[in-house]
C-alpha positions as CSV (number, residue, x, y, z in Angstrom):
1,X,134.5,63.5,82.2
2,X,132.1,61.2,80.7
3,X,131.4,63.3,77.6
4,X,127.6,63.5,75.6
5,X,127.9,65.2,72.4
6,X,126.0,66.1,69.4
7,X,124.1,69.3,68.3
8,X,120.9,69.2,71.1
9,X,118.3,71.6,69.8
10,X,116.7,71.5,73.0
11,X,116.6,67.9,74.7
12,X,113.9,65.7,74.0
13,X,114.0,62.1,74.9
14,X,115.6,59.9,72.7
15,X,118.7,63.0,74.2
16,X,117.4,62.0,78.1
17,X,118.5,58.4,77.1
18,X,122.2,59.6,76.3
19,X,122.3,61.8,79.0
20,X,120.6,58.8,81.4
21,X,123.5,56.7,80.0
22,X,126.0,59.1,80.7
23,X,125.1,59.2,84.6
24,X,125.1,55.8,84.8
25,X,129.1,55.2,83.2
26,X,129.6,57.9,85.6
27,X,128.5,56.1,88.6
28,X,130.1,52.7,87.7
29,X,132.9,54.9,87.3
30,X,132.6,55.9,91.2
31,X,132.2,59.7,89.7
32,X,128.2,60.3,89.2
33,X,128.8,64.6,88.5
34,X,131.7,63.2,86.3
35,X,129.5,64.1,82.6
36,X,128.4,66.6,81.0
37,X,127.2,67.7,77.7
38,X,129.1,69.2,75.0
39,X,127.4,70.9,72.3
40,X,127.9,73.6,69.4
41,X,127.2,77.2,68.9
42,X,125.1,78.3,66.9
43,X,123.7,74.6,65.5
44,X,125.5,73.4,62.9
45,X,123.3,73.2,60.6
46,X,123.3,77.1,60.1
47,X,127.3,76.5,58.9
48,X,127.3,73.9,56.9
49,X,124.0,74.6,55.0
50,X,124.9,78.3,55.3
51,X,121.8,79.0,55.7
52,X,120.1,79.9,59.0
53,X,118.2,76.3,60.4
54,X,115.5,77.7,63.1
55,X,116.1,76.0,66.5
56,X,113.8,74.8,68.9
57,X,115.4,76.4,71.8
58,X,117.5,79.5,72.0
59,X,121.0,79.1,74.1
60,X,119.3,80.9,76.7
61,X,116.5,78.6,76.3
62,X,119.0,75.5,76.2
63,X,120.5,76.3,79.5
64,X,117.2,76.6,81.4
65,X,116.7,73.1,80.3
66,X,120.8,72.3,81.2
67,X,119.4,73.2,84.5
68,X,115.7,71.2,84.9
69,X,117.7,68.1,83.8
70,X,120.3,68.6,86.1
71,X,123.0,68.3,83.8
72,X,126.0,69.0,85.6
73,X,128.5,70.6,83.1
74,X,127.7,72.0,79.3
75,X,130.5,72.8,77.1
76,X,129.7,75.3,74.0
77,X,132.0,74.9,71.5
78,X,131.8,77.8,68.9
79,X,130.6,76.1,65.6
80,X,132.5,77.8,62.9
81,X,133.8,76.9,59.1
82,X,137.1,76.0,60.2
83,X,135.8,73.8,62.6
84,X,133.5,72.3,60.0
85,X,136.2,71.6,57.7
86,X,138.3,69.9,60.5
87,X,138.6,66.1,60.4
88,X,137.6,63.4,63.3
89,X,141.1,64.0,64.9
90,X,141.0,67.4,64.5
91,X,138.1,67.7,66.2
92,X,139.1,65.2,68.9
93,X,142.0,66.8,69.6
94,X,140.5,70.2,70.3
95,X,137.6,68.1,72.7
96,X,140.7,67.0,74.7
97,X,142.3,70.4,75.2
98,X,138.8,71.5,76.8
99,X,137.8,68.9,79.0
100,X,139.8,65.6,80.5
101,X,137.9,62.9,78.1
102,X,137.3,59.5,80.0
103,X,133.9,58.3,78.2
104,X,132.1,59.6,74.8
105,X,128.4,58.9,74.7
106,X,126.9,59.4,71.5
107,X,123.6,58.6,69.5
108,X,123.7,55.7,67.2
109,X,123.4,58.2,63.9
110,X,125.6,60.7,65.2
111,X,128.1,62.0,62.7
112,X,131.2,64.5,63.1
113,X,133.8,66.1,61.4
114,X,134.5,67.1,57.3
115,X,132.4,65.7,55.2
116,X,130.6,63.7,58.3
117,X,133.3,61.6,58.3
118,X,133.2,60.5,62.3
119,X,130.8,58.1,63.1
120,X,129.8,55.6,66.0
121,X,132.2,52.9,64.5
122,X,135.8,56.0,64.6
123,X,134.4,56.7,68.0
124,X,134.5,53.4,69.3
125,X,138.0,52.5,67.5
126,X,139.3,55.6,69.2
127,X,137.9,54.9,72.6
128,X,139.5,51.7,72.4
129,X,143.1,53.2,72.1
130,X,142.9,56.1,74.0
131,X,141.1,53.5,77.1
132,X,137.8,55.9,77.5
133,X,134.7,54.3,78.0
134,X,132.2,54.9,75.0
135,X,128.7,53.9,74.5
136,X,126.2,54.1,71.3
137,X,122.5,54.6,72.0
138,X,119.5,53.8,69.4
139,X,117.2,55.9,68.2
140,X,114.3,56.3,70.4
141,X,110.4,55.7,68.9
142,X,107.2,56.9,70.4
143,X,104.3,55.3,68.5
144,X,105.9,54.8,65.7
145,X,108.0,58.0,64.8
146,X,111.7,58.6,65.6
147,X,112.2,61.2,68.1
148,X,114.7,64.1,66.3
149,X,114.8,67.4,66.7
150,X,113.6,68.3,63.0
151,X,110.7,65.8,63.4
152,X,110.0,68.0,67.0
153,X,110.3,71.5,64.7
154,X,107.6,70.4,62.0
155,X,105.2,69.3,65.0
156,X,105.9,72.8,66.0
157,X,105.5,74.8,62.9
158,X,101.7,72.8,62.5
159,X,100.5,73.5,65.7
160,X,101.1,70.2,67.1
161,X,101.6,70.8,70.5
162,X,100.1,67.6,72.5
163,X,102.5,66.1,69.7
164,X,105.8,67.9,70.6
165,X,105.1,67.3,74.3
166,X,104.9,64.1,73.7
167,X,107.8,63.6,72.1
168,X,110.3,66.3,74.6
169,X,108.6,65.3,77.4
170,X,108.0,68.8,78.2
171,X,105.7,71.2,76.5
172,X,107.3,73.6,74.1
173,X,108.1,76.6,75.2
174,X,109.5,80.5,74.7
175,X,111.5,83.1,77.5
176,X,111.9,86.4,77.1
177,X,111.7,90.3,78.7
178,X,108.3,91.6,78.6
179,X,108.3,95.1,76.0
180,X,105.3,97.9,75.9
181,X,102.8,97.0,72.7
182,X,100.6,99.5,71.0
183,X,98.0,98.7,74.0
184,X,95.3,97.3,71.9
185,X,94.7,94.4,73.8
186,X,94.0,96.8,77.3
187,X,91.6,98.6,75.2
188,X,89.9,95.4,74.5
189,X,89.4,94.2,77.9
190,X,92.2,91.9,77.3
191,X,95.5,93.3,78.2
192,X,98.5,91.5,77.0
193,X,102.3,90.8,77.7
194,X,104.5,91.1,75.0
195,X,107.7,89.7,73.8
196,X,110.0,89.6,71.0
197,X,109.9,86.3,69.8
198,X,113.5,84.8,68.7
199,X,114.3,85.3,65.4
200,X,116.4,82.2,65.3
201,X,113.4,80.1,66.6
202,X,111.0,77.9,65.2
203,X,107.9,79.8,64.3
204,X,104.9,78.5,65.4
205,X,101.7,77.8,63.5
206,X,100.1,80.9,63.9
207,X,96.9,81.3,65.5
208,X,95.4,81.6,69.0
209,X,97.1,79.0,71.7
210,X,96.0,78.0,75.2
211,X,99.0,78.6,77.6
212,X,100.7,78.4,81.4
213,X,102.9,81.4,82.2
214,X,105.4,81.7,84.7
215,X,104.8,85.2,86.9
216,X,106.1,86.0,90.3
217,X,107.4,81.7,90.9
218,X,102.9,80.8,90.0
219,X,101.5,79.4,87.2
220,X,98.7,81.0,85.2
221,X,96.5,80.8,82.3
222,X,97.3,82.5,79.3
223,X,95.5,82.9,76.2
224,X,98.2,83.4,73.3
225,X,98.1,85.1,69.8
226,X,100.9,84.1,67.5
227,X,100.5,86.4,64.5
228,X,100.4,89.7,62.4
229,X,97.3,91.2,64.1
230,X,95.1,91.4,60.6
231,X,92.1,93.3,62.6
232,X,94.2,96.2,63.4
233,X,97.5,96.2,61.4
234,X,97.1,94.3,57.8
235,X,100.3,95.5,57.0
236,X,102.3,93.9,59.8
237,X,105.2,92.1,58.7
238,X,106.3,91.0,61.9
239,X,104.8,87.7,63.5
240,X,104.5,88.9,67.7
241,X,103.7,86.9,70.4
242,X,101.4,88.4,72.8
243,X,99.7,86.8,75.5
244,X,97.1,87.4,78.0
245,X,97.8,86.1,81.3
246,X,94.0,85.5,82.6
247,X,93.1,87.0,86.3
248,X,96.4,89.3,86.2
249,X,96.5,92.6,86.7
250,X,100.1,93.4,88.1
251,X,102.9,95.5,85.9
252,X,105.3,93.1,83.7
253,X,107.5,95.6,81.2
254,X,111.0,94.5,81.9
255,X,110.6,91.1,83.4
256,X,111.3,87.8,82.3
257,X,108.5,85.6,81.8
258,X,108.3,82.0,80.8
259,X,105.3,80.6,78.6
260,X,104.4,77.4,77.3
261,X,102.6,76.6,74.4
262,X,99.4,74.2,75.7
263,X,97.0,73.4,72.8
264,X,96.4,74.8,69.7
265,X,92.9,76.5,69.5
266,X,92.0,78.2,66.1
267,X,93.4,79.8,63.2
268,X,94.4,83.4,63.1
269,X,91.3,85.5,61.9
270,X,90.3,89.2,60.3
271,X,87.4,90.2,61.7
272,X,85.2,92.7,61.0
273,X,85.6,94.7,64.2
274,X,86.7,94.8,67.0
275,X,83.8,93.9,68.7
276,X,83.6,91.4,67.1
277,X,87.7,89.9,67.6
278,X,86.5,91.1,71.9
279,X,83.7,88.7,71.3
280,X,85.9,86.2,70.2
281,X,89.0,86.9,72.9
282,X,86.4,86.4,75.6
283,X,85.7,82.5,73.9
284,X,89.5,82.3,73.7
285,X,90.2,82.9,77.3
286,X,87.3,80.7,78.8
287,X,88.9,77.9,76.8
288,X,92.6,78.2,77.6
289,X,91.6,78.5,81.3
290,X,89.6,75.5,80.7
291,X,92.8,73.4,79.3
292,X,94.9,75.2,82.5
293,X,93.0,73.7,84.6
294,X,92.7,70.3,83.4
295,X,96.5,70.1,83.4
296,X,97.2,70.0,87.0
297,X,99.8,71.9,87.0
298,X,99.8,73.0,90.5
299,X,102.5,70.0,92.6
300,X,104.0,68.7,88.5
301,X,107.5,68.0,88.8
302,X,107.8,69.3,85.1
303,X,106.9,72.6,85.8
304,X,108.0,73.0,89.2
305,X,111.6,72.3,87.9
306,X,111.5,74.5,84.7
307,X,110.7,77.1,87.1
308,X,113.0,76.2,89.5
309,X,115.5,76.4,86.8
310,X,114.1,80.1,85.1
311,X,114.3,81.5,88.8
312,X,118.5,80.1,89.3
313,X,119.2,81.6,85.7
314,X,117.8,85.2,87.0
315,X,119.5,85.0,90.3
């Protein structure tokens, strides 16, 4: 197997170019499912650093997008201290007792092992003696900034979502089973579905958010709130993600939905009443169905396949 490897938080697009390089040794190799990904659990950052490093994508997250880009094997490895004091051939020989090695694809700065000690130039040496294909990639740029992962996470935290999109090539997103709320938001006018948002996820900026939800295999508009609910609860400790699928009036506790994060649209806000935050929803929602409809979502090949991909993982 043509092997990828590295930590993927998600996979944005300087990762398609190593997994696009992967398929293509795998073809030449007369072989094109022989490649996969192989990965670590949780991200290593969280070990080494011992501290926890808030991912882009949770696992479950990761293997919906495994599945929209058609990767045809992904390897976990569980990322623990031992494994992070191992050395190069440490590590390389547990890759080889998980998987029949034939290729190693990696990205230009990628570095492995104690004390980082792998890089591209071990790799290459090693792929030489052991007869395995091997291939470096370069960093990919869009418009002057290198696409990363931690580059993709502070685009997140600001709100940047036209940003992020740009630079996945998908727009970021969060999954998760639908819970009862306190039912403020039916009282409103506005009812909304409501999901525990991944502790181990980057937070976004907080603040009201234009949206597309997945519901029953259709996209629809949502109106978002990422926050603390100041109006109601100035206590609240607890950042909740609630969002009000526009023109929906079915039953969603216990489901799965799907939502991605469109375009920023204003700041979180105390106001005075709520009247006055009703007042305000009502703006929200004519503006995030606005932006819905100007994406053309309806026949995209993005979407289509991230749901495509949701539905297999529920099956």
């Amino acid at each position: 197997m043509i092997v990828v490897l590295g930590a993927f938080d998600g996979f944005h697009l300087g990762h398609r170019l190593l997994l696009d390089r992967a398929a293509e040794l795998a073809c030449e190799n007369g072989r094109s499912d022989d490649w996969g990904v192989v990965t670590f659990s949780p991200h290593p950052g969280s070990v080494v650093k011992n501290r926890e490093i808030p991912v882009l994508f949770t696992e479950t997250e990761r293997d919906i997008l495994a599945r929209y880009l058609r990767i045809p094997r992904t390897i976990k490895i569980p990322f623990t201290p031992e494994l992070a004091s191992a050395s190069p051939d440490e590590f390389l020989v547990l890759l080889e007792t998980l998987v029949h090695v034939s290729g190693i694809v990696v990205g230009k700065d990628f570095r492995f092992g104690r004390d980082r000690g792998g890089d591209t130039g071990y790799l290459r040496s090693v792929s030489g003696r052991k007869h395995w294909f091997f291939s470096e990639v370069e960093p990919l740029f869009i418009d002057g900034e290198k696409v990363g992962s931690s580059t993709i996470r502070s685009h997140v935290a600001h709100g940047e979502m036209r940003t992020s999109r740009k630079l996945m090539g998908y727009p970021f997103f969060f999954e998760g089973e639908v819970v009862p709320g306190a039912g403020r938001g039916r009282k409103l006018g506005f009812p909304t579905a409501n999901i525990h948002y991944p502790a181990e996820k980057v937070m976004p900026r907080r603040g009201v958010y234009a949206a597309s939800v997945l519901v029953d295999s259709k996209w629809l508009p949502g109106a978002l709130n990422v926050g603390l609910n100041p109006t109601f609860v100035p206590e609240e400790v607890r950042v909740r993600a609630e969002t009000h699928i526009i023109d929906y009036n079915g039953t969603l506790y216990n489901r799965r939905i799907l939502v991605f994060l469109e375009q920023f649209l204003r700041d979180e806000v105390k106001f005075d009443s709520a009247a006055a935050l009703a007042e305000q929803m009502k703006v929200d929602v004519e503006r995030a169905r606005d932006i819905f409809e100007s994406l053309r979502i309806h026949g995209c090949d993005v979407y289509e396949r991230l749901a495509s991909a949701l539905e297999k993982q529920e099956m």
